[in-house]
C-alpha positions as CSV (number, residue, x, y, z in Angstrom):
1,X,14.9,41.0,-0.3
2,X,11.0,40.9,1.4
3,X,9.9,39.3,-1.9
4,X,12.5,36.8,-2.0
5,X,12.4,35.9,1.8
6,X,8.5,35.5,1.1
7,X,8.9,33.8,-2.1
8,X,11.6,31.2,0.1
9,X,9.1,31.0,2.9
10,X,5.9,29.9,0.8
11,X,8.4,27.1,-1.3
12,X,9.1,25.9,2.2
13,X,6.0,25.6,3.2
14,X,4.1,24.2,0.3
15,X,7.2,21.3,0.5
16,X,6.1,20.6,4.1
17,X,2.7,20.2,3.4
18,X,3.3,17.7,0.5
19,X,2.7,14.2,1.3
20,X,5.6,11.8,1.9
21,X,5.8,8.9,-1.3
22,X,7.9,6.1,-1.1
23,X,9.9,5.5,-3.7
24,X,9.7,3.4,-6.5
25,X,11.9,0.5,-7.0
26,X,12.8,-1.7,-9.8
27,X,13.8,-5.6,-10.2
28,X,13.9,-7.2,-13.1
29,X,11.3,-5.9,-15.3
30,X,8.6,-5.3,-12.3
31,X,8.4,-1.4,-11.3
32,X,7.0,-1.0,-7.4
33,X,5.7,2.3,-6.7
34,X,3.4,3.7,-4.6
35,X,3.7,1.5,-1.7
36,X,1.6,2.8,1.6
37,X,-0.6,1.4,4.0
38,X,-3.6,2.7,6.4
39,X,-3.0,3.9,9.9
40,X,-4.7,1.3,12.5
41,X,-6.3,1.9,15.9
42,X,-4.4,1.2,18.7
43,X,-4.6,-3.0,20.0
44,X,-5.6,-3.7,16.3
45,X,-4.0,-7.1,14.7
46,X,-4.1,-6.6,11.1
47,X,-3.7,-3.8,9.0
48,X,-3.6,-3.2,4.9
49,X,-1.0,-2.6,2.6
50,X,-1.1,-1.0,-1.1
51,X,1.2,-0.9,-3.8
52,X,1.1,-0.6,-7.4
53,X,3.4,-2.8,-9.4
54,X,4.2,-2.8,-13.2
55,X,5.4,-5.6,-15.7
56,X,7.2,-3.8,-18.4
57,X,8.9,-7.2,-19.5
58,X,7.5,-9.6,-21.9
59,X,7.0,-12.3,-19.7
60,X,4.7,-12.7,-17.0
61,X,5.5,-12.3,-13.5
62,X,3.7,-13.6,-10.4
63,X,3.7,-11.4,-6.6
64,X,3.6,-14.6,-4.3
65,X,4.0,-13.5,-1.1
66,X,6.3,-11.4,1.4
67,X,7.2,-10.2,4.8
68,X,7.7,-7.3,7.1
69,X,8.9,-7.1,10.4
70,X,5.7,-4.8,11.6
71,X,3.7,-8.1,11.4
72,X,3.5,-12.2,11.9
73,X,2.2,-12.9,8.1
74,X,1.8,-11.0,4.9
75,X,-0.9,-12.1,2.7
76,X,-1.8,-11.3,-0.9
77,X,-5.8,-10.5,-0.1
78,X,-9.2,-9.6,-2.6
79,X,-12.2,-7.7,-2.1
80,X,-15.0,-7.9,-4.1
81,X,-18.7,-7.0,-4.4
82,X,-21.2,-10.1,-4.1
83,X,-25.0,-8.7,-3.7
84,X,-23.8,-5.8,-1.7
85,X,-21.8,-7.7,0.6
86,X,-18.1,-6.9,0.8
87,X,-16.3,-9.9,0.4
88,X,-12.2,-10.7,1.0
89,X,-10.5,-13.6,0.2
90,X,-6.8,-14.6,0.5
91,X,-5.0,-15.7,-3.0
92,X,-3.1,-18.2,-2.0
93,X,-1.1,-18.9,-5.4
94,X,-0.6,-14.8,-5.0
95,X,-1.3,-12.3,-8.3
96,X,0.0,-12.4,-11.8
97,X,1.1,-9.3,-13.7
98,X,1.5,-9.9,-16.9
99,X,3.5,-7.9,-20.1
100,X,2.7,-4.5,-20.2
101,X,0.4,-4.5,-17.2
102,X,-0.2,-2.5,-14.2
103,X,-1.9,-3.9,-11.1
104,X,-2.9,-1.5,-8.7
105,X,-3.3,-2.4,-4.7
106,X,-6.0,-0.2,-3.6
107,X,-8.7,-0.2,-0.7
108,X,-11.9,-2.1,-1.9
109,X,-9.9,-4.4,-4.4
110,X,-6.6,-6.1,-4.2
111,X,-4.4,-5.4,-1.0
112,X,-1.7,-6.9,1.1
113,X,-3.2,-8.1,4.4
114,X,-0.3,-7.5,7.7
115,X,-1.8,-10.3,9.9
116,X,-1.0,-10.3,13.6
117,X,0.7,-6.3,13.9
118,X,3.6,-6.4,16.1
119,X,3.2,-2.5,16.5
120,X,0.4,0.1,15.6
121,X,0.8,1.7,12.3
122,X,1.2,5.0,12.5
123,X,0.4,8.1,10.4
124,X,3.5,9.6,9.0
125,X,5.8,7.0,9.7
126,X,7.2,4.1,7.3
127,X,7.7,0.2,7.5
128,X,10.0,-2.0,5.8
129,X,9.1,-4.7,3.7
130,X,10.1,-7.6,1.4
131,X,8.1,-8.8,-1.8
132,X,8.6,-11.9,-3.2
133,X,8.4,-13.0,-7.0
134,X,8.0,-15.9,-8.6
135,X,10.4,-15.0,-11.1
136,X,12.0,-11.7,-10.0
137,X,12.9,-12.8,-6.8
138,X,12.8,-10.5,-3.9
139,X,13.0,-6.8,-3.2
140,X,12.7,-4.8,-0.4
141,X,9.9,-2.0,-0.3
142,X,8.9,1.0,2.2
143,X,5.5,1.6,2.8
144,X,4.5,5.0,3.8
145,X,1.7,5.0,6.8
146,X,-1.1,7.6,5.6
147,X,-4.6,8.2,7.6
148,X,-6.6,5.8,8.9
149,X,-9.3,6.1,6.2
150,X,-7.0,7.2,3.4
151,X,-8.0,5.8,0.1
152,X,-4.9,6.8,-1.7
153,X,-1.2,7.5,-0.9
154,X,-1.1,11.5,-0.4
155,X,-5.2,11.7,0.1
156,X,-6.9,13.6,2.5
157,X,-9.2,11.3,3.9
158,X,-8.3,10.0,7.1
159,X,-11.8,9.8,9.1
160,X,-10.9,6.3,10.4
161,X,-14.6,5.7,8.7
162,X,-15.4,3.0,6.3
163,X,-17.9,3.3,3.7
164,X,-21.6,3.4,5.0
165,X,-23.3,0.6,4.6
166,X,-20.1,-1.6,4.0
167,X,-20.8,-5.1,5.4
168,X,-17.9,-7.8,5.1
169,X,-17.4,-11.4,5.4
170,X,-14.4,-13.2,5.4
């Protein structure tokens, strides 16, 4: 009975320690998985979003926009390298996945940008939000809230630190 109880115990507590995913969801031929977003600091206004979204159709598909009630706007955003400078710019006409793609939302690349936070996001807690397709239409997501410096959904690093020697201009 000791071994089982122990056996129980350690099953328990490996589950507890696992991080939290949000689900994937599905609409039309678009799969959205993997959708979190970093902690902020307290009094920030904007925060980032991640999600990974693939087109297993064989037509194209275009994320235009969405919403979430944590903040005033929800912007598709890009980051890119330009002479070691960090640059971000806002894609207005949104991203394209096309056939048999994946497009990953990740820090340092593609993100959603939560412009004007109506709360601080917290680690360990989860936000609602709605992204809208140009063809699919809309579908409601949750986000998952990992570390401040997390660089994946799950990771362990949450220094609240960007990279050294980062500089950005919007």
């Amino acid at each position: 009975m000791t071994r089982i109880s122990f056996l129980a115990a350690a099953l328990m507590a490996t589950l507890l320690v696992m991080p939290a995913y949000a689900q994937s969801v599905t609409v039309g031929s678009l799969k959205i998985s993997a959708s979190w977003a970093r902690a902020t600091p307290k009094g920030a206004s904007v925060g980032g979003g991640y999600v990974t979204i693939t087109n297993t159709g064989t037509v194209p598909d275009r994320l235009v926009g969405g919403s979430t009630p944590v903040a005033g706007r929800f912007e598709i955003h890009e980051m890119s390298m330009d002479n070691g400078v960090m640059k971000m710019r806002m894609l207005p006409r949104g991203i394209e996945i096309k056939p048999d793609e994946t497009v990953n939302f990740k820090p340092g690349g593609y993100h959603v940008m939560l412009v004007g936070l109506k709360q601080q996001l917290t680690q360990g807690q989860h936000f609602k939000a709605t992204l809208e397709f140009e063809k699919a239409g809309k579908v409601d997501v949750d986000f998952v809230v990992e570390g401040i410096g997390a660089q994946a959904p799950g990771s362990a690093a949450a220094s609240g630190h960007d990279t050294p020697g980062m500089q950005m201009k919007h």
